[in-house]
N, C-alpha and C positions, 0 to 999 in steps of 0.2 A: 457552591458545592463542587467538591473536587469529582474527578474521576472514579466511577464505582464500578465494579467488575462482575456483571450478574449473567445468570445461566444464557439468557437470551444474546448479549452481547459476544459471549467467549462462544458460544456453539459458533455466529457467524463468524469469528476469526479465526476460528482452528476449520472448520468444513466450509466455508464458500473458496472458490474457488478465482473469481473475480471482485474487483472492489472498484470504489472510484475514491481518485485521490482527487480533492480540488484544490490548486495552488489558485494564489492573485496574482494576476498578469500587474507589471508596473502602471500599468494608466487603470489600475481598480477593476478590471472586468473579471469574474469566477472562468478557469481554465478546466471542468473536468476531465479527468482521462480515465479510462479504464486497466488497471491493473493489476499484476500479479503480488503478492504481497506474504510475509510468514507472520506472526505471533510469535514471540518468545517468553510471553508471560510479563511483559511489559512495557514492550515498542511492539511497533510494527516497520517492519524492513520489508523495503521496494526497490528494487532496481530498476533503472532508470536508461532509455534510452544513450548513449553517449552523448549527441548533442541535443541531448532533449530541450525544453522549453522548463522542467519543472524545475531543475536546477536553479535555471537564471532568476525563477518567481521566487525562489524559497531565499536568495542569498536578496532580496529588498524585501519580501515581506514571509515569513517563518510561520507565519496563522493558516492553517490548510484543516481542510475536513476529508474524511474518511467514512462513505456511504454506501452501503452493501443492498443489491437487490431483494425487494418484497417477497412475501409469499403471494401464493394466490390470492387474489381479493382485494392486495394494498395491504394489507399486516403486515406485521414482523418486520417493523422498520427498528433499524439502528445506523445513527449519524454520531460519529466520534467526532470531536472536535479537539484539534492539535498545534503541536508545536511539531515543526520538521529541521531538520539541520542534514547535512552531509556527512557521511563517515569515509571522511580521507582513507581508513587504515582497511575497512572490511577485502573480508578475501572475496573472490570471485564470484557468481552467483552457482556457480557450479558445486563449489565446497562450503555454500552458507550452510548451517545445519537448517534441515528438514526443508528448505529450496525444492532439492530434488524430486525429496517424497513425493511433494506435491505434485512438482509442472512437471516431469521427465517425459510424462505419457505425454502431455502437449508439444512440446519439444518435438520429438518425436513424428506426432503424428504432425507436424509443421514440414517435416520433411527437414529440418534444421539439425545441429549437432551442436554439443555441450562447448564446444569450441568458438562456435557461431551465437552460443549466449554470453562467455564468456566473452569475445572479444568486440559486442555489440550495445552491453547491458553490464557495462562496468560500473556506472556511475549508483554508490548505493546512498538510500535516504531513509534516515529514522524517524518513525512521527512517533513522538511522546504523547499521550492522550492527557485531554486535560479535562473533561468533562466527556458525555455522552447525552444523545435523545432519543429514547424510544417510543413505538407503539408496539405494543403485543401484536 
């Protein structure tokens, strides 16, 4: 069954705030990291350290998962499971649309500048969802 898009799944991708992306390291081990991340209604775009690590996992192995913290109790779990590839062409993370909206206060309150995301967090990566797991 393919990728289904239900109220539970879209609230975490439009309102969380962090996420974890898990790449495969070449020798098979799970890499999670914690991330900033948009929704555009059918990827999710991440920008990526410059010389990150998730880069080098995603150009050997492309199968990556996308897992957003519980609610109270252990509920409300939702695991995307994906395809990732790079986007040579995307603009900066400064003028991604809705980037800003979200992180700018973090930014911010990092003591950081848009220049400082920009020339740090260029590298951007799209996860195409291809399935999801929930618990309510």
């Amino acid at each position: 069954m393919g990728f289904v898009l239900t109220e539970q799944i879209e609230r975490h991708l439009i309102g969380d705030q962090i996420a974890w992306l898990t790449t495969v390291t070449p020798t098979g081990r799970p890499a999670p990291r914690p991330v900033w991340f948009v929704w555009d209604g059918s990827g999710i775009t991440i920008y990526s350290l410059n010389q990150g690590a998730k880069q080098r996992h995603i150009a050997v192995n492309d199968k990556v998962s996308v897992h957003f913290d519980t609610g109270p109790g252990g509920g409300d779990i939702v695991v995307i499971a994906g395809r990732a590839k790079l986007v040579p062409d995307a603009p900066p993370p400064s003028r991604y649309p809705g980037l800003l909206d979200k992180y700018a206060p973090a930014v911010e309150y990092m003591g950081r500048s848009l220049q400082w995301l920009d020339e740090n967090f260029s590298v951007a990566l799209r996860v195409t969802p291809e399935r999801a797991w929930t618990i309510p």
